[in-house]
C-alpha positions as CSV (number, residue, x, y, z in Angstrom):
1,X,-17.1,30.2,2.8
2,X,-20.1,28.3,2.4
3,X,-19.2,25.4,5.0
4,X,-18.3,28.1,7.2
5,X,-21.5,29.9,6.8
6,X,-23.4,26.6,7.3
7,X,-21.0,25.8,10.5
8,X,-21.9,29.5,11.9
9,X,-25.6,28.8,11.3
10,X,-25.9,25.3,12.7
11,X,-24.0,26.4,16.0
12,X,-26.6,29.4,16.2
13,X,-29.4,26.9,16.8
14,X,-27.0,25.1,19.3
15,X,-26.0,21.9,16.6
16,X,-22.6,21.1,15.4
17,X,-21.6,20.7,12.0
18,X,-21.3,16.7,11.1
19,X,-18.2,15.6,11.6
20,X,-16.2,14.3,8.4
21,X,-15.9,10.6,8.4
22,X,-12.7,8.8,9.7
23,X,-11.6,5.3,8.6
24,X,-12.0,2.8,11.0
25,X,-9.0,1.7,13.0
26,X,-7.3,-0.9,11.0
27,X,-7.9,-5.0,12.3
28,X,-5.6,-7.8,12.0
29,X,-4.2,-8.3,8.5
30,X,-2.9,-10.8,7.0
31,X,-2.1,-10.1,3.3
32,X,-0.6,-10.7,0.0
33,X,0.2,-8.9,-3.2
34,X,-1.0,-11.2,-5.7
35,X,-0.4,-8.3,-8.4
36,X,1.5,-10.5,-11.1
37,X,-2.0,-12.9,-11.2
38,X,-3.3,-11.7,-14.8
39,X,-0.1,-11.8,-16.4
40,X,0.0,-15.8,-15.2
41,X,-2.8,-16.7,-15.8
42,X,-2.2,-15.4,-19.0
43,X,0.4,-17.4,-19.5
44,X,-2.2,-20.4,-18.8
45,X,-0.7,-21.1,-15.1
46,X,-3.7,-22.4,-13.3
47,X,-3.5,-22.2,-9.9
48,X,-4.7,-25.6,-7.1
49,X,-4.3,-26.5,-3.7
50,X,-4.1,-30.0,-2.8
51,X,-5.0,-30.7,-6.8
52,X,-7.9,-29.0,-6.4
53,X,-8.0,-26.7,-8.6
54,X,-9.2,-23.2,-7.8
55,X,-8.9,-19.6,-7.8
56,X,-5.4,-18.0,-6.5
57,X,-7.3,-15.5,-4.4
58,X,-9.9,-18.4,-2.6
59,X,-6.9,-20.8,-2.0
60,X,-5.2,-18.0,0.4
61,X,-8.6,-17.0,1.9
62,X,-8.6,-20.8,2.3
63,X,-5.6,-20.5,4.3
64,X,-6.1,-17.4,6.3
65,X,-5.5,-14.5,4.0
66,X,-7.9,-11.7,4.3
67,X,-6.2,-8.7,2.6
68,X,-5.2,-8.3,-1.5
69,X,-2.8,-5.6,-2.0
70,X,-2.7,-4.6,-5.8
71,X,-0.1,-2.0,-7.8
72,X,-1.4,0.5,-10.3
73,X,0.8,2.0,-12.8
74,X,-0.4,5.5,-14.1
75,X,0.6,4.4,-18.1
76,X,2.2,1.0,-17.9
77,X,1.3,0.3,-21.7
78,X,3.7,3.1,-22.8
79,X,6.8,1.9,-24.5
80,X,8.9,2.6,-21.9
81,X,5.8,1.3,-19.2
82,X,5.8,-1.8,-17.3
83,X,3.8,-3.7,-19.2
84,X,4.7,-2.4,-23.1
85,X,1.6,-3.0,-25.3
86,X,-0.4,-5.0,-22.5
87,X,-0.8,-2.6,-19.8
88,X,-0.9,-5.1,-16.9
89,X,-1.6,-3.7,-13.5
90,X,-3.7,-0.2,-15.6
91,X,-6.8,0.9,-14.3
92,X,-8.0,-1.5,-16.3
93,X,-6.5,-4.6,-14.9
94,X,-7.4,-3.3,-11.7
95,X,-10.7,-3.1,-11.9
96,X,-11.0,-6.4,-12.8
97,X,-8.6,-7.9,-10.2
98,X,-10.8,-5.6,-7.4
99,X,-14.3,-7.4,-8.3
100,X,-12.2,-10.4,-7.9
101,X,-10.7,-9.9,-4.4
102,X,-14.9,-8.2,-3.3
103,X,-16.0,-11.1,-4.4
104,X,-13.7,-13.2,-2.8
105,X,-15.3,-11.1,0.3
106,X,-11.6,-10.0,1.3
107,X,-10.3,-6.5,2.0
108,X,-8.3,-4.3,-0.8
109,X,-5.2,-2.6,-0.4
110,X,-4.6,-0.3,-3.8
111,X,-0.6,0.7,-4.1
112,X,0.0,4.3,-6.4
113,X,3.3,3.4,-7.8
114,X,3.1,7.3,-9.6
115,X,4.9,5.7,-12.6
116,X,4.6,4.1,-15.6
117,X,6.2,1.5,-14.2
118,X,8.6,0.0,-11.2
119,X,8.8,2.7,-8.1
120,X,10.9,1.6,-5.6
121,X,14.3,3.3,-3.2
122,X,16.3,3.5,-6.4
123,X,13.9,4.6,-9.0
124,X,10.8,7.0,-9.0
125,X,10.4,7.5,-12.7
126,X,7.7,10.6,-13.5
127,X,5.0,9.3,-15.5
128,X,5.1,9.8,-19.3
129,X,1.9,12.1,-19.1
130,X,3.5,14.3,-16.4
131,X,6.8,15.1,-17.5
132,X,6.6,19.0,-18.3
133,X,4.6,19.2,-14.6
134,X,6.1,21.0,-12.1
135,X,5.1,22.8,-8.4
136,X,1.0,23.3,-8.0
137,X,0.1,21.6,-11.7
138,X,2.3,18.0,-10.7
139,X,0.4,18.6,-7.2
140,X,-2.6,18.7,-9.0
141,X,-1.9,15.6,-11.4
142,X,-1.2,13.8,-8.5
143,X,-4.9,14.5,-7.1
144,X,-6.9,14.4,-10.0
145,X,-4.9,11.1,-11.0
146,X,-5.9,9.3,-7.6
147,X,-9.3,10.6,-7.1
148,X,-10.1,9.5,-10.8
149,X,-8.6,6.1,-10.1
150,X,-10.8,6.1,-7.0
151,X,-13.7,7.3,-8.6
152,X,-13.7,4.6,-11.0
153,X,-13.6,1.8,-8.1
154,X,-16.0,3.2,-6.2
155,X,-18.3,3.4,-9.4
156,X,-18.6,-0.4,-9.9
157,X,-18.8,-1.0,-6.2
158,X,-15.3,-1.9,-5.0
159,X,-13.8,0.9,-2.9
160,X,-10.5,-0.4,-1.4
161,X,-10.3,-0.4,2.3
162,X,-6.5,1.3,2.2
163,X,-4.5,3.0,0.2
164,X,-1.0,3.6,-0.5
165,X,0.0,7.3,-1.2
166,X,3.6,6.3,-3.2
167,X,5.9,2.6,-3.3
168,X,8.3,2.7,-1.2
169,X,9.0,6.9,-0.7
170,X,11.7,6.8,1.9
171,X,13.7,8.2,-1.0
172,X,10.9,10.4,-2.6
173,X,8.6,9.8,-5.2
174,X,7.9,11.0,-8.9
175,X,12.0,12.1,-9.5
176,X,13.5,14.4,-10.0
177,X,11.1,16.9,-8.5
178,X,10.2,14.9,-4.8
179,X,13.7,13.3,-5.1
180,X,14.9,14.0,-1.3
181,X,18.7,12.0,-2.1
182,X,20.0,15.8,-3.7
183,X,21.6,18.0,-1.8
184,X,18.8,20.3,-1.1
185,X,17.5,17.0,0.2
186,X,15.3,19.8,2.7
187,X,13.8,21.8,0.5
188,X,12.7,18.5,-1.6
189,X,10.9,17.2,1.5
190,X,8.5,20.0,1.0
191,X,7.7,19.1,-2.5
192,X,7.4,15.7,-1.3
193,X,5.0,16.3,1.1
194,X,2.8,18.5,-1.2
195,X,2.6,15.6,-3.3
196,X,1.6,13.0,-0.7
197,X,-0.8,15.3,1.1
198,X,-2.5,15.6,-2.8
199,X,-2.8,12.0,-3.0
200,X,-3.8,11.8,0.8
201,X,-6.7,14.7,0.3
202,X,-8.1,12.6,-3.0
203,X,-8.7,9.5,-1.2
204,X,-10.4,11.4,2.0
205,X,-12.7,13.4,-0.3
206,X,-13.5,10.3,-2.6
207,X,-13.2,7.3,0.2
208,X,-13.2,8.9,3.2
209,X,-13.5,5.6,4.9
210,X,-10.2,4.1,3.3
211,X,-7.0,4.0,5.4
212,X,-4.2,6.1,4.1
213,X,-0.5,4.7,4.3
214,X,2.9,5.8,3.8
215,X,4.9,3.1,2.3
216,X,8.7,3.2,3.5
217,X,11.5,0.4,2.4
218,X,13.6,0.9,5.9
219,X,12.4,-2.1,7.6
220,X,15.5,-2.7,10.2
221,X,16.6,0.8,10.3
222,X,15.3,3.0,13.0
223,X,17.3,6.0,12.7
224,X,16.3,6.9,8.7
225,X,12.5,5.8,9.4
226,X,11.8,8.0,12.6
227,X,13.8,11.1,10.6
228,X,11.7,10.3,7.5
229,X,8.6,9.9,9.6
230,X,9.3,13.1,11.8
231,X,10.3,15.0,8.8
232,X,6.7,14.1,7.3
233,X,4.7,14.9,10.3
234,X,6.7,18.2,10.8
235,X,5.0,19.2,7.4
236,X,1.8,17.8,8.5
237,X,1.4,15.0,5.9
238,X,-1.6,13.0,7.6
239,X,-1.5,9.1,7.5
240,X,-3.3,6.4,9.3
241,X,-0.7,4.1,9.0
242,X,2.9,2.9,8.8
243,X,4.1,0.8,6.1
244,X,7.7,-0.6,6.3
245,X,9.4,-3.8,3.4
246,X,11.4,-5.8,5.3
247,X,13.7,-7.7,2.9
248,X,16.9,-8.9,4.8
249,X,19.7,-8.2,1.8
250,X,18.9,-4.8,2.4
251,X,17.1,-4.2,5.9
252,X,19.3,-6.2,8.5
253,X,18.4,-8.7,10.5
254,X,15.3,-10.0,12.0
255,X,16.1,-8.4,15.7
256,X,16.7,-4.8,13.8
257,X,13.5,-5.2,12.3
258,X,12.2,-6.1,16.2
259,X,14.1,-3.1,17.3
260,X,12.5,-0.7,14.8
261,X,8.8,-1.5,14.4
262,X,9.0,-1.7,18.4
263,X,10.5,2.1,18.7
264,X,7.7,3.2,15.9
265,X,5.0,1.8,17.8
266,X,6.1,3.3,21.1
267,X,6.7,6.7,19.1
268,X,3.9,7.2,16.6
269,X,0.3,7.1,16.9
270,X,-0.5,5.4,13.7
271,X,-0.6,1.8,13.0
272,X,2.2,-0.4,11.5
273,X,2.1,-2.9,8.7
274,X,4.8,-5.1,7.1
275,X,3.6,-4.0,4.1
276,X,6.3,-6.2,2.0
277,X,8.5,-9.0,3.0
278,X,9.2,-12.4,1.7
279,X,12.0,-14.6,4.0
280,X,11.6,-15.3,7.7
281,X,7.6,-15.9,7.2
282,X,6.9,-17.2,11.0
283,X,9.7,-14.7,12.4
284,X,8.7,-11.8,10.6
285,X,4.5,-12.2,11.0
286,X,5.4,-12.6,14.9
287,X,7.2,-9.1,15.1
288,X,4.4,-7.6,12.6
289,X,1.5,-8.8,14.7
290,X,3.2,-8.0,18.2
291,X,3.8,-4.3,18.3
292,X,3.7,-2.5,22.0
293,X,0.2,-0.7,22.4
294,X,-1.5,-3.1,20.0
295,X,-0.1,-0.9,17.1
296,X,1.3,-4.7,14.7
297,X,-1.9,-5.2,12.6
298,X,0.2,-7.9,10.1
299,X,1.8,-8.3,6.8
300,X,1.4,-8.2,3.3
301,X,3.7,-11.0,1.7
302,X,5.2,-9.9,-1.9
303,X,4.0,-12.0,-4.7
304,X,3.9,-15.1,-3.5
305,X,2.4,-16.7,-5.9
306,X,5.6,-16.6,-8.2
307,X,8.6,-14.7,-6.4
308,X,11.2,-15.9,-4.4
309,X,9.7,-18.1,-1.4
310,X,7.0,-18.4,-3.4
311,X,3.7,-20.5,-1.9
312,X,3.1,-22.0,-4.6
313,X,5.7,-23.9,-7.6
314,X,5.8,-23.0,-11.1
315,X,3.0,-25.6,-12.3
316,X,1.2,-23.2,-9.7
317,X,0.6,-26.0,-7.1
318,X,0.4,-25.1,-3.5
319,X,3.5,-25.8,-1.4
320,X,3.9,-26.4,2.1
321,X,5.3,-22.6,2.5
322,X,1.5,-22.2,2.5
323,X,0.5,-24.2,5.7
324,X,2.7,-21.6,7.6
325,X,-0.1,-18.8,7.0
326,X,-2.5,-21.6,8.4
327,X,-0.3,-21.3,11.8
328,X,-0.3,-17.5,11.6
329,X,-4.0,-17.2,11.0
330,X,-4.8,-19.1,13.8
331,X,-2.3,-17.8,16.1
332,X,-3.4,-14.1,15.7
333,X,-6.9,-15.2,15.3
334,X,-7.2,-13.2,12.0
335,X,-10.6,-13.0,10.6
């Protein structure tokens, strides 16, 4: 009633109420999800680059990076958490890593798993602390829980610059209450969405100038991500932009990930990321980065410090997977 009054008022003396502030449009990114670096260099793995030894995060802004994505786990120290006893990737953990990735002078993506530990397609484990929440109260927790996390980054100076609302939600998130597999798949699309718009609202009202994203792991198929997607904007979940994981054991082939981010960008107003991915490095970065309407802004590669076709070898040497992200940097002139 209040902002109402004051919008009445201001238009009275022929002024406009000021407008809320918008994120910027995302640039060019080219990104990683270093999220498994405490827990190595725990283990005493020091990272180098041509035996220089050096920082993980400076050796890929040496070699074009620009964007740290990092997972947060509500409770991972729980015994049943990802990180028993140790809480790796906690709010703790994360603060730490995000005065690491400002100071590098690189941009922060911060991934809500909604967990206590691993959210992905086939698991979306409520967190310990919500388990008796339900409706409006697990709505709630879901707020509360993001703005505090927020809150706290903002606090010692290192807001991120996107967000992810949920890991990977194409099959719901915090089970069994936004699980939209059961049969009243419909009617679990609305929870769903009440729960994404409440993590969506927290990071408006506490970073108003972070991106939001929807995460989806349906990189090479069209037909589930547009009905996702339309089922989303049918509710009226606001996002600023599209994340898809593109691993080829289960998201087809590089021309169906062509096909699909294509028909997304020609379709949806929002930007598009390839938000995970590992394989197909130059292939994959050439599809993420050339989207009709300018909509391709990059990738964020998954662990690579450690997983899979990793960048750098167990010793934590740099390999010459690296050099590739020189080529990309330079080809899409990412700064």
């Amino acid at each position: 009633m209040r902002t109402h009054f004051l919008a009445l008022l201001l238009l009275s003396f022929g002024l406009s109420a000021p407008a809320t502030p918008r994120p910027p449009r995302l640039g060019k990114v080219l990104g990683a999800d270093i999220s498994f670096l405490p827990q190595l260099e725990a283990r005493g793995i020091k990272f180098s680059d041509k035996d220089v030894e050096k920082d993980a995060i400076q050796i890929l802004k040496d070699h074009g990076f620009n964007y740290i994505r990092l997972r947060i786990f509500n409770n991972p120290a729980a015994d049943s958490g990802y990180s028993p006893g140790k809480g790796f990737c906690d709010l703790a953990h994360t603060l730490a890593m995000a005065k690491r990735v400002k100071q590098a002078n690189l941009k922060l993506l911060l991934d809500f798993h909604y967990s206590d530990t691993w959210a992905d397609p086939q698991k979306q484990f409520k967190p310990q602390a919500w388990e008796t929440l339900s409706g409006a109260a697990l709505e709630r927790a879901v707020h509360d829980y993001t703005r505090e996390v927020l809150q706290a980054l903002a606090a010692q100076g290192t807001p991120p610059d996107m967000v992810q609302v949920g890991n990977e939600i194409n099959h719901g998130m915090i089970w069994p209450d936004g699980d939209v597999q059961k049969a009243d798949s419909l009617a679990r699309f609305d929870t769903l969405a009440g729960l994404a718009k409440a993590g969506a609202r927290a990071v408006r009202e506490t970073t108003p100038t972070a991106l939001v994203m929807m995460h989806i792991a349906l990189g090479g198929q069209n037909g589930l991500s547009e009905l996702w997607l339309d089922r989303m904007v049918a509710r009226q979940v606001e996002f600023d932009v599209i994340g898809e994981s593109y691993y080829p054991k289960w998201h087809g082939t590089i021309p169906d990930l062509k096909n699909n981010l294509t028909a997304l960008a020609r379709k949806y107003p929002q930007d598009i990321v390839l938000v995970e991915y590992s394989e197909r490095k130059r292939e994959a970065n050439d599809i993420a980065f050339k989207l009709p309407h300018g909509k391709g802004r990059g990738s964020f590669i998954w662990e690579p410090l450690n997983t899979w076709e990793s960048i750098f070898d167990k010793q934590g040497k740099a390999n010459d997977l690296l050099l590739i992200y020189d080529e990309i940097s330079r080809k899409y002139r990412v700064r």
